[in-house]
SEMARDO-622164 format. One line per field, with one value per residue: residue number from 0; residue in three letters; x, y, z of N, C-alpha, C in turn. Coordinates in nm, 2 decimals, always signed. Layout:
// SEMARDO-622164
seq = c(NUM:...)
type = c(ALA:...)
n_u = c(X:...)
n_v = c(Y:...)
n_w = c(Z:...)
ca_u = c(X:...)
ca_v = c(Y:...)
ca_w = c(Z:...)
c_u = c(X:...)
c_v = c(Y:...)
c_w = c(Z:...)
//
This chain:
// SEMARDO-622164
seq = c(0:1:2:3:4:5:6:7:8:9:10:11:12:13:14:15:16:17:18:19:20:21:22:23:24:25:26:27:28:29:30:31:32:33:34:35:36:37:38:39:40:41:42:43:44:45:46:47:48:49:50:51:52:53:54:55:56:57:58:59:60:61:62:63:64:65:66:67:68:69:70:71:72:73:74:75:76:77:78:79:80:81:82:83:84:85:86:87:88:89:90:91:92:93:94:95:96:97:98:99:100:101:102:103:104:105:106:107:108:109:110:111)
type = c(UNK:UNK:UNK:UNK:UNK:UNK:UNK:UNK:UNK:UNK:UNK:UNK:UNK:UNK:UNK:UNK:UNK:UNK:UNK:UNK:UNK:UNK:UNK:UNK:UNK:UNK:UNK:UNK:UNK:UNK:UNK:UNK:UNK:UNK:UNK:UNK:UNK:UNK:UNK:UNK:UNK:UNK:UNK:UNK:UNK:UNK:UNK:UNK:UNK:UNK:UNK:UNK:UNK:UNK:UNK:UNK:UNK:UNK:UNK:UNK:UNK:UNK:UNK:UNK:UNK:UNK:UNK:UNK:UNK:UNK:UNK:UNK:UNK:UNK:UNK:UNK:UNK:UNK:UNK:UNK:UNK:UNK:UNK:UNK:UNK:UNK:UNK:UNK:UNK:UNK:UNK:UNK:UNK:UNK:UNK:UNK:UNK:UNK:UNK:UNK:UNK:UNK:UNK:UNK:UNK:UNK:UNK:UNK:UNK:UNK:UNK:UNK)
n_u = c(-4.88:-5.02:-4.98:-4.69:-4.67:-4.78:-4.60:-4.38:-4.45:-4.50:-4.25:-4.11:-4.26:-4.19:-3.89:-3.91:-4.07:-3.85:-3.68:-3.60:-3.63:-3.92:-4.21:-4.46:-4.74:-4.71:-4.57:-4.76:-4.96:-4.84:-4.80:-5.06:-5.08:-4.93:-5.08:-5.27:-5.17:-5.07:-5.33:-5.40:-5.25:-5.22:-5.33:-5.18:-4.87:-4.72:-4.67:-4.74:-4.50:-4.32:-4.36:-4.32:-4.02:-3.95:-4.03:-3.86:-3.60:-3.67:-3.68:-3.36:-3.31:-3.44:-3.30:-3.02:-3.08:-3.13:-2.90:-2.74:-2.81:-2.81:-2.55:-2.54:-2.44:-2.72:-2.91:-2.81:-2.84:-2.81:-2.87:-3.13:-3.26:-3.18:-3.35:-3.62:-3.56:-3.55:-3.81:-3.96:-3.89:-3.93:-4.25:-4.28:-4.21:-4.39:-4.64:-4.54:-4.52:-4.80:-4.92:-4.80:-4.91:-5.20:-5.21:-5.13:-5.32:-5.55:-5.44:-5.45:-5.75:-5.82:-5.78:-5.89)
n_v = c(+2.68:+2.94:+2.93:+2.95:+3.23:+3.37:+3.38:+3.50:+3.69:+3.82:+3.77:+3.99:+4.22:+4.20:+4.27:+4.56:+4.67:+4.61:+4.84:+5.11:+5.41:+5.45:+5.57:+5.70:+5.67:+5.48:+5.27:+5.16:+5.10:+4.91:+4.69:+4.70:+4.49:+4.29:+4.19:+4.09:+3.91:+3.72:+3.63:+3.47:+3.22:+2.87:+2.66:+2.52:+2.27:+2.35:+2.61:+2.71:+2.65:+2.79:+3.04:+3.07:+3.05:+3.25:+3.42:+3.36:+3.45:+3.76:+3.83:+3.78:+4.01:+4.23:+4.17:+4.26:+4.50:+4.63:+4.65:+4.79:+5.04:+5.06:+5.13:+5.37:+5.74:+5.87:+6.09:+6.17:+6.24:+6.02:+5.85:+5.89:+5.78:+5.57:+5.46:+5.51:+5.35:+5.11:+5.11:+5.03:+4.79:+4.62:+4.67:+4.54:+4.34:+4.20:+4.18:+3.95:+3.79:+3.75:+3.66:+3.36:+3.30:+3.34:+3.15:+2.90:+2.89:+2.80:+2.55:+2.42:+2.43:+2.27:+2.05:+1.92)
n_w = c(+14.77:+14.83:+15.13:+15.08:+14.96:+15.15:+15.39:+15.25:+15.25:+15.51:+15.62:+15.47:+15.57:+15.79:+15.72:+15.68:+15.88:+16.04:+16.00:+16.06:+15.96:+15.90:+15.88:+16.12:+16.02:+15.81:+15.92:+16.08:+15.87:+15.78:+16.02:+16.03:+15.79:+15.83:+16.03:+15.87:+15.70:+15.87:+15.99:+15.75:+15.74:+15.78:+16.07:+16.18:+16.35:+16.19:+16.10:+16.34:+16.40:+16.24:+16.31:+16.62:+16.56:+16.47:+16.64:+16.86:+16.67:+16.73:+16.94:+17.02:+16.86:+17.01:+17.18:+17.16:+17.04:+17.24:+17.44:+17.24:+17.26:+17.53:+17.56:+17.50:+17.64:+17.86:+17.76:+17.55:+17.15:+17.03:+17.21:+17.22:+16.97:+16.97:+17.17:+17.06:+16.83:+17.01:+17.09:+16.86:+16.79:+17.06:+17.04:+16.77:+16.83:+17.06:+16.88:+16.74:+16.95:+17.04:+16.80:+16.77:+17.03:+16.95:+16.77:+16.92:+17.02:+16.89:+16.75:+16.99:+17.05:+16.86:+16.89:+17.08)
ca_u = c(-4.84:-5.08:-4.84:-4.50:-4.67:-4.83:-4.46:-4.34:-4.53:-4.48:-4.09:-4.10:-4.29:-4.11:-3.81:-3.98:-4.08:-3.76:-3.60:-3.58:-3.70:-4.01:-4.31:-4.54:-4.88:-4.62:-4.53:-4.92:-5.05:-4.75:-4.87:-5.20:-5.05:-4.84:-5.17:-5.39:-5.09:-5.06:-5.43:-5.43:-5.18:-5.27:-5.34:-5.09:-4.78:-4.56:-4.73:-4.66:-4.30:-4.25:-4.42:-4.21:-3.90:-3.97:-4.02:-3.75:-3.52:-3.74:-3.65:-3.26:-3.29:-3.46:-3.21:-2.92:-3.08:-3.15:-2.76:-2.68:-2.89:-2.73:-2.38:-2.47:-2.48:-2.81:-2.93:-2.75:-2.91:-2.78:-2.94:-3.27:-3.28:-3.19:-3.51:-3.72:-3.60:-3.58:-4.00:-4.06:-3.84:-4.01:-4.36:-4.30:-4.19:-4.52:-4.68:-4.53:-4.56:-4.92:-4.90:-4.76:-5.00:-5.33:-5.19:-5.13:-5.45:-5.61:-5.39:-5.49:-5.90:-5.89:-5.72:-5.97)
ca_v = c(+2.81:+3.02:+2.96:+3.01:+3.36:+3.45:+3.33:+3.58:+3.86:+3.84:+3.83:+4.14:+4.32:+4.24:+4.31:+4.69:+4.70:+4.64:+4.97:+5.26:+5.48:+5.43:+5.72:+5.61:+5.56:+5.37:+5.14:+5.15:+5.03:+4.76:+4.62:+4.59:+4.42:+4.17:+4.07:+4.02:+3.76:+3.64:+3.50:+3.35:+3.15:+2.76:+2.66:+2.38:+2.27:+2.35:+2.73:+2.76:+2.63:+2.93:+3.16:+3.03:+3.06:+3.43:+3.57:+3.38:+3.55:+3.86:+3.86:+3.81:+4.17:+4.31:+4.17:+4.35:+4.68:+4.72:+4.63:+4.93:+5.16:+5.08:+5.16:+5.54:+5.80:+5.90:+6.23:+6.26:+6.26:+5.89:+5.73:+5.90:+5.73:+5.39:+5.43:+5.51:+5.21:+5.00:+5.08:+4.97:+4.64:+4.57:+4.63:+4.42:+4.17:+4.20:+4.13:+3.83:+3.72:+3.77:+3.55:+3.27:+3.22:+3.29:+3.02:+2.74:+2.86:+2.78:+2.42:+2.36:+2.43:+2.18:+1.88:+1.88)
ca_w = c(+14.71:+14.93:+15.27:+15.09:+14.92:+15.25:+15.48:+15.17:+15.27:+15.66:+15.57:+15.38:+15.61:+15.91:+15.76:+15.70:+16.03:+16.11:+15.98:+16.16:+15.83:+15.88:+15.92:+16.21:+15.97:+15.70:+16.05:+16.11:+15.77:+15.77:+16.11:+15.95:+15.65:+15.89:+16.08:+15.79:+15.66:+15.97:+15.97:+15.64:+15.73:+15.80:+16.20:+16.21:+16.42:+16.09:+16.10:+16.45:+16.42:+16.14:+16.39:+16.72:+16.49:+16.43:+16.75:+16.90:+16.61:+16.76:+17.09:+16.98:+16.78:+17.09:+17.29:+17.03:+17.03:+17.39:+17.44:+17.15:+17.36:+17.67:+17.53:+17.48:+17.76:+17.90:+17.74:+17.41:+17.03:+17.01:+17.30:+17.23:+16.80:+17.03:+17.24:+17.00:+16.78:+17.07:+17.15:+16.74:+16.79:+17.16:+16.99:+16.68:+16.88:+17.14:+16.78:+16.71:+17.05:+17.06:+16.67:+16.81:+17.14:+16.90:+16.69:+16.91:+17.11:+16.75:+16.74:+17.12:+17.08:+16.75:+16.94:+17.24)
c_u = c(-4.89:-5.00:-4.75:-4.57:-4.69:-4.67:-4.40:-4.34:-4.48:-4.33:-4.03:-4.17:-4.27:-3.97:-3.83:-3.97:-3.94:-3.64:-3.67:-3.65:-3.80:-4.13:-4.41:-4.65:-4.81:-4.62:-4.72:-4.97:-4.94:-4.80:-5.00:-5.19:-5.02:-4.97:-5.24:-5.29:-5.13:-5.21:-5.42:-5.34:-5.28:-5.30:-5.28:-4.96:-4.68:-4.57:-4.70:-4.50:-4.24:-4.28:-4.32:-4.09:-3.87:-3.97:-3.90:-3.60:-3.55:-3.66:-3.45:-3.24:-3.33:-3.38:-3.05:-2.96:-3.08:-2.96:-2.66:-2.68:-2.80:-2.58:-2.38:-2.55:-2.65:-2.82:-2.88:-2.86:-2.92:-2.86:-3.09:-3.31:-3.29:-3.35:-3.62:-3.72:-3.58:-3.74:-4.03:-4.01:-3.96:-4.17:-4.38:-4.27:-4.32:-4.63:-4.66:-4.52:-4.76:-4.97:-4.88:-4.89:-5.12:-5.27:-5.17:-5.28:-5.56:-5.58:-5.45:-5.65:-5.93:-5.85:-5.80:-6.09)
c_v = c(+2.92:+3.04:+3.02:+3.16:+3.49:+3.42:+3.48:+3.69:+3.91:+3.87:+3.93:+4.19:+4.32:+4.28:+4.50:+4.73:+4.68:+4.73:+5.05:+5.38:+5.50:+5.53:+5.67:+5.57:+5.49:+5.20:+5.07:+5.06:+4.89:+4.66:+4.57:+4.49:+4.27:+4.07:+4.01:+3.90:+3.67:+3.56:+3.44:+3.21:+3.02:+2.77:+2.55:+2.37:+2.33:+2.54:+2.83:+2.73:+2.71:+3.02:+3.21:+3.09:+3.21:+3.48:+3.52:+3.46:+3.73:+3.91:+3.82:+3.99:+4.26:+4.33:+4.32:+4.45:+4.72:+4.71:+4.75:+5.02:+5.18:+5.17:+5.33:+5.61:+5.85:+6.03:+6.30:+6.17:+6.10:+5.78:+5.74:+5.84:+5.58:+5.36:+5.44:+5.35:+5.05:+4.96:+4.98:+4.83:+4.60:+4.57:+4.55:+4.32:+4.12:+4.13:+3.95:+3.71:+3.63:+3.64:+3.41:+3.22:+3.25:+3.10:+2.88:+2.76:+2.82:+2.63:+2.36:+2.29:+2.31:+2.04:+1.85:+1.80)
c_w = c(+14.80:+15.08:+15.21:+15.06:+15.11:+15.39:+15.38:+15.26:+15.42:+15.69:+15.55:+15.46:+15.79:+15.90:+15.69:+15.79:+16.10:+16.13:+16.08:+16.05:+15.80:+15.96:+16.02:+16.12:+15.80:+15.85:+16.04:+16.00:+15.73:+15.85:+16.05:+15.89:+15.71:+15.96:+15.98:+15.73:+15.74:+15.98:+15.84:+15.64:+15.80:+15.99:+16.20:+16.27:+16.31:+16.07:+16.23:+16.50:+16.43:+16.20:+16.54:+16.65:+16.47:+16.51:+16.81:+16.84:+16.68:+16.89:+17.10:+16.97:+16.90:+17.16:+17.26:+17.07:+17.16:+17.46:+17.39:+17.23:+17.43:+17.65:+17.49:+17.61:+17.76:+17.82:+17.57:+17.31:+17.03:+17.09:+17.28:+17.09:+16.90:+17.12:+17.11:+16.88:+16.85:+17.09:+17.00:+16.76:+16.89:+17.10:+16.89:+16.71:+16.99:+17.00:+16.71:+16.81:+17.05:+16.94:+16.72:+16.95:+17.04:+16.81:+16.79:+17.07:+17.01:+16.75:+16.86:+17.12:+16.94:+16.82:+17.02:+17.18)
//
């Protein structure tokens, strides 16, 4: 029960982080939220599957928005809303990057 609540939680607050709507210390105290999930979760191949699984979805959505971006001219209102929610995608995906290598440097150091 403890994983699915805490899989819950990381869910919901990446798909948070993944609005645009969001006030920088709202983003800030979500990030907290997402890492402190993120350790309670177990250190097992089925934990880094659900971790793998996430950022590769991740790096999709980054892919998506930096594509948006591109598609508006340099300088206007439009291109500059796309950067800015290009940096929160590229940082929440640096987040779940970073999630995934603690985790199987956690799986790695128990097998030796």
């Amino acid at each position: 029960m403890h994983r699915y609540v805490a899989r819950a939680n990381l869910d919901h607050y990446l798909d948070l982080l993944n609005g645009d709507a969001l006030a920088a210390h709202n983003r800030a105290t979500i990030t907290k939220l997402l890492v402190e999930e993120e350790d309670k979760l177990g250190h097992d191949l089925e934990q880094l599957e659900f971790a793998e699984t996430h950022a590769a979805n991740g790096r999709q959505k980054v892919d998506h928005v930096r594509r948006l971006r591109d598609a508006f001219a340099f300088g206007t209102t439009e291109r500059e809303q796309a950067d800015r929610l290009l940096v929160n995608y590229e940082n929440l995906q640096t987040l779940l990057e970073d999630f995934c290598h603690r985790l199987r440097a956690r799986i790695n150091s128990r097998e030796i």
